[in-house]
N, CA, C and O of each residue as an XYZ file, in Angstrom:
344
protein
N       3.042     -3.347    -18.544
C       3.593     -3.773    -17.266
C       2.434     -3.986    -16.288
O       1.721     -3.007    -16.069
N       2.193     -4.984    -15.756
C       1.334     -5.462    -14.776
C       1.340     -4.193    -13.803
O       2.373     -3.550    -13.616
N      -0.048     -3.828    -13.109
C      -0.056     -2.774    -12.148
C       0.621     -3.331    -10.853
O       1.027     -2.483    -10.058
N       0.788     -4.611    -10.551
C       1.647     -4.589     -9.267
C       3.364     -3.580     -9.529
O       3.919     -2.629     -8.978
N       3.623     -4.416    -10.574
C       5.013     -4.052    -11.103
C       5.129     -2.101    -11.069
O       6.072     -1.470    -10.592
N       3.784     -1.464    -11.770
C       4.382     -0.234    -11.555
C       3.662      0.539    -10.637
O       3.411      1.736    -10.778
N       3.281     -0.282     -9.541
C       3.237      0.737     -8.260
C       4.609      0.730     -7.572
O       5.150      1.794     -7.268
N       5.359     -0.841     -7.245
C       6.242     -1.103     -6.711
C       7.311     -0.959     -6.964
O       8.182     -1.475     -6.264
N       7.663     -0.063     -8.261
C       8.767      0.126     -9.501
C       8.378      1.676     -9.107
O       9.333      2.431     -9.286
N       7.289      2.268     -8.652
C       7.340      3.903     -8.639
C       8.368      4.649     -7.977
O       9.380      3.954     -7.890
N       8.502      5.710     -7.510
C       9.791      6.290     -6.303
C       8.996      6.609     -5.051
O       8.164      7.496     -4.861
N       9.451      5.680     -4.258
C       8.833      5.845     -2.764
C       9.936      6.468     -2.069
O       9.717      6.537     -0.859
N      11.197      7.009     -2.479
C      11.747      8.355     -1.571
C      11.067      8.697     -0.600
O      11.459      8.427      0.535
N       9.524      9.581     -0.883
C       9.537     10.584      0.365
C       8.760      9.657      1.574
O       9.099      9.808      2.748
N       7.390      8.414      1.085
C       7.444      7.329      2.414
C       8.354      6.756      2.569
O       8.207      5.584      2.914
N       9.462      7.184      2.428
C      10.463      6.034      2.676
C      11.334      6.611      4.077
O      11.523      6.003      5.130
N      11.900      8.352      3.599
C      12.078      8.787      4.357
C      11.090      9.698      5.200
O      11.497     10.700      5.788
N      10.085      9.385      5.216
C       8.958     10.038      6.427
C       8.785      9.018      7.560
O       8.457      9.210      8.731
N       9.143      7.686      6.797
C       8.604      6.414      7.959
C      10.338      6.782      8.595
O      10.425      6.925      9.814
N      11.133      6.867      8.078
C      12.618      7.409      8.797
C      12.433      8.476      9.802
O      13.070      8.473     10.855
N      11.794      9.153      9.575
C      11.564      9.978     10.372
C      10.565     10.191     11.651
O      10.557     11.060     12.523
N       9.781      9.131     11.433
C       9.155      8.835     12.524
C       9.933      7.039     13.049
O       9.169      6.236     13.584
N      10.524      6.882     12.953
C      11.835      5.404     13.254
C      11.337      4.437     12.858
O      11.817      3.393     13.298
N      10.073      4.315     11.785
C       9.949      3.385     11.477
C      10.742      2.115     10.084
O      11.390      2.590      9.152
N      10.574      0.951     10.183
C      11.401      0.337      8.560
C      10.791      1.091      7.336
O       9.616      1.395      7.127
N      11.717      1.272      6.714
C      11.203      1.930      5.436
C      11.139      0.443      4.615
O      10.804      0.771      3.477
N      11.251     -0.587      4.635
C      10.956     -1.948      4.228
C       9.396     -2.627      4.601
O       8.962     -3.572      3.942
N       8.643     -2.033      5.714
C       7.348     -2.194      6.302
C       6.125     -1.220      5.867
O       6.082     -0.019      5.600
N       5.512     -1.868      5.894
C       3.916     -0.942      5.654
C       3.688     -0.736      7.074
O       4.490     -1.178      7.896
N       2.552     -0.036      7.447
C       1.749     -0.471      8.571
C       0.396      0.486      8.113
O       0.299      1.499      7.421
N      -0.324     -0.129      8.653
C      -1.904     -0.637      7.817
C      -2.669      0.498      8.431
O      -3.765      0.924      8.067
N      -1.746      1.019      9.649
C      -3.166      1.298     11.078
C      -2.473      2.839     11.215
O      -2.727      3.590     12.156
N      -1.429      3.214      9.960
C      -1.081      4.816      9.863
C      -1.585      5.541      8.964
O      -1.286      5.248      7.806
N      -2.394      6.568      9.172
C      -3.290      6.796      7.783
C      -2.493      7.674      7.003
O      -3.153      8.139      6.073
N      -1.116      8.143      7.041
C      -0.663      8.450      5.963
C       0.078      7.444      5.095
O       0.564      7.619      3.978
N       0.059      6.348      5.855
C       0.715      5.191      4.995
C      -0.634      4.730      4.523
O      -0.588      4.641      3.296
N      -1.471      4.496      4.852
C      -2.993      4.152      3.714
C      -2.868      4.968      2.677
O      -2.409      4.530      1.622
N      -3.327      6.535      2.827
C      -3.287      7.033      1.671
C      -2.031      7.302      1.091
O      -2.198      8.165      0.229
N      -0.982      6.998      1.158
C       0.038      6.889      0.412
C       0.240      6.117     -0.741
O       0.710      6.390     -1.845
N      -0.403      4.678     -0.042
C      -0.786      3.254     -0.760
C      -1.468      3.257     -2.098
O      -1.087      2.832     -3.189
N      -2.802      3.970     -1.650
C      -3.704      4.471     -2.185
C      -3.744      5.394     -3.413
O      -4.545      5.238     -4.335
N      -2.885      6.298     -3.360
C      -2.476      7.287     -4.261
C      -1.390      6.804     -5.384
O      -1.122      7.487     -6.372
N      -0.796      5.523     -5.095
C      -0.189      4.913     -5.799
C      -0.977      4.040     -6.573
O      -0.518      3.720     -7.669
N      -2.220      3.526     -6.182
C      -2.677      2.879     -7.322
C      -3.898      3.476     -8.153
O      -4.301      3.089     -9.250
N      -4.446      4.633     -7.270
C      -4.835      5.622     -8.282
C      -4.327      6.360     -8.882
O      -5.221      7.013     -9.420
N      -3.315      6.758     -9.201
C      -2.207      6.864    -10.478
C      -2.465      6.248    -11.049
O      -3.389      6.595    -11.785
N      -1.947      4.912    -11.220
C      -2.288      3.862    -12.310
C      -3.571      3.648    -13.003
O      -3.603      3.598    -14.233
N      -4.791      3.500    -12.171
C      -5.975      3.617    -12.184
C      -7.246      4.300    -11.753
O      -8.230      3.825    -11.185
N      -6.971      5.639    -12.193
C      -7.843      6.143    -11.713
C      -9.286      5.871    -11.588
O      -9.894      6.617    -10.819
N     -10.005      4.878    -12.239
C     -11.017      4.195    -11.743
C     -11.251      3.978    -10.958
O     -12.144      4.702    -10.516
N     -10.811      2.969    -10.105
C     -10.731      2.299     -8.704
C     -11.334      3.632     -7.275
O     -11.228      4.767     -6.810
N     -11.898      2.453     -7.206
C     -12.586      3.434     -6.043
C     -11.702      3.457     -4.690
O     -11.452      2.336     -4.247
N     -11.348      4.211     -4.190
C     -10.189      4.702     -3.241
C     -10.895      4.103     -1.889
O     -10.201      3.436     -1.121
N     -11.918      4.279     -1.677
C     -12.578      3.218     -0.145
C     -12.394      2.381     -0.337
O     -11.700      1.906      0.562
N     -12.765      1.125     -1.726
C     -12.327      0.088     -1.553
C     -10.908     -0.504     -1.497
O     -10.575     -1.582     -1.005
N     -10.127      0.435     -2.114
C      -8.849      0.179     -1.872
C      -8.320     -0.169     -0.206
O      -7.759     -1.196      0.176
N      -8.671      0.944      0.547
C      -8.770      1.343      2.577
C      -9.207      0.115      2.577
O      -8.398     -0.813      2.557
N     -10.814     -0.148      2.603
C     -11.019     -1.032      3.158
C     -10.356     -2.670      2.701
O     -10.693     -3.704      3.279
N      -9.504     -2.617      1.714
C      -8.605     -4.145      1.193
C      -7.497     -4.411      1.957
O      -6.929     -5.458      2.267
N      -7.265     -3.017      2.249
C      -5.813     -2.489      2.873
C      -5.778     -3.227      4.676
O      -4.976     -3.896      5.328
N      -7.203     -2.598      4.918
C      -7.724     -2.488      6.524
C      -8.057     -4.362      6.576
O      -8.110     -4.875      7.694
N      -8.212     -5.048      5.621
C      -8.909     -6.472      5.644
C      -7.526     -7.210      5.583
O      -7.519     -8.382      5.962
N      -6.349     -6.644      5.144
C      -5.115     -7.584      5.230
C      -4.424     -7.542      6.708
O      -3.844     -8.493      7.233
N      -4.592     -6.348      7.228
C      -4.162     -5.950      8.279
C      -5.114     -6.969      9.426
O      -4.540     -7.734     10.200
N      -6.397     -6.853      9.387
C      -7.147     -8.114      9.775
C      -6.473     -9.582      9.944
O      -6.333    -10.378     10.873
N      -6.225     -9.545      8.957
C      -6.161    -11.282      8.396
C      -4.631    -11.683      8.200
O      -4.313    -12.776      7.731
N      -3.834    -10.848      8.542
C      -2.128    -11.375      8.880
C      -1.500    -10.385     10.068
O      -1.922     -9.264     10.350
N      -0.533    -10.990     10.610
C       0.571    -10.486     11.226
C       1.243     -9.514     10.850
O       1.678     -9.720      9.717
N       1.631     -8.243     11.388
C       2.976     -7.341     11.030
C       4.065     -8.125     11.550
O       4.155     -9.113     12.278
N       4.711     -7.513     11.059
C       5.390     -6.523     10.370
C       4.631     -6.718      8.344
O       4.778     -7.746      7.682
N       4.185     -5.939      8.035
C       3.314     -6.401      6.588
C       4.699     -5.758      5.338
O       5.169     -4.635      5.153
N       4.871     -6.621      4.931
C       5.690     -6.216      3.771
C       5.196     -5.489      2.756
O       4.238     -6.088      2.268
N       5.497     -4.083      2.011
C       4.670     -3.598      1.050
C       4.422     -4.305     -0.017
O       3.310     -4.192     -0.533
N       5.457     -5.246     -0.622
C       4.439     -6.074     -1.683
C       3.683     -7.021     -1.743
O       3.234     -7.461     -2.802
N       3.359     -7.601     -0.289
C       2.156     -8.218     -0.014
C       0.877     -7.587      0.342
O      -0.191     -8.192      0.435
N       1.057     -6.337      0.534
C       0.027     -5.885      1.065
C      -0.594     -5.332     -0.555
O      -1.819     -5.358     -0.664
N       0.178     -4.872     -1.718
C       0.039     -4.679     -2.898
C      -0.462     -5.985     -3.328
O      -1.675     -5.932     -3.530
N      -0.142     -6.710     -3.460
C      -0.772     -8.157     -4.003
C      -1.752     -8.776     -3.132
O      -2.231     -9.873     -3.421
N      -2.169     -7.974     -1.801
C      -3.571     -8.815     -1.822
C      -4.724     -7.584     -1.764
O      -5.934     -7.687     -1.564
N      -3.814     -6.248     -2.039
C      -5.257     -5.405     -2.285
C      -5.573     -5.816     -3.869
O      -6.755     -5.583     -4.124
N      -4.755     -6.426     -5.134
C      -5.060     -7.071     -6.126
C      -5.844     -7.517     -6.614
O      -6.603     -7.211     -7.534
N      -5.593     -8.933     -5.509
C      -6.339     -9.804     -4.860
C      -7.812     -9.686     -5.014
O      -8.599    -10.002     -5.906
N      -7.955     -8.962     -3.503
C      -9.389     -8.450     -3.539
C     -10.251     -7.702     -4.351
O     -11.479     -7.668     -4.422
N      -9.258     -7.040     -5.021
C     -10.065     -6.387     -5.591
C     -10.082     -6.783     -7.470
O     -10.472     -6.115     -8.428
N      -9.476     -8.144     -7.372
C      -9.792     -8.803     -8.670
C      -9.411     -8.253     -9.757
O     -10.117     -8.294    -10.764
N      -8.045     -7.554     -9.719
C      -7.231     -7.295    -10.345
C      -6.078     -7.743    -11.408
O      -5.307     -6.903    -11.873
């Protein structure tokens, strides 16, 4: 299974209801909360523990750059990919 498929196939329950709990969409990322970075983050080092976890932040921090929010989580998954030539 392609690593987009099983980060985005994992159980995001508890960011799901933490961004609930602070009122945010549980349908939205946001780039500029650092428990939603390393949340991100920890999901694709699971998969790969290789991957170097700064460069992940900083792919994360370069989409947030370079588009508009509201950031959908599987775009923001497909262009840390992206960058990181995945």
């Amino acid at each position: 299974m392609p690593l987009k498929n099983l980060i985005l196939s994992e159980d995001w329950t508890d960011y799901e209801l933490r961004k609930l709990r602070f009122g945010g969409l549980v349908v939205s990322f946001d780039p500029m909360v650092g428990w939603e970075v390393n949340y991100l983050v920890e999901k694709f080092a699971k998969h790969r523990p290789d991957l170097d976890r700064m460069a992940i932040k900083i792919s994360i921090n370069t989409y947030a750059q370079c588009n508009k929010g509201p950031y959908r989580r599987d775009h923001v998954v497909d262009w840390v990919l992206k960058r990181l030539s995945l």
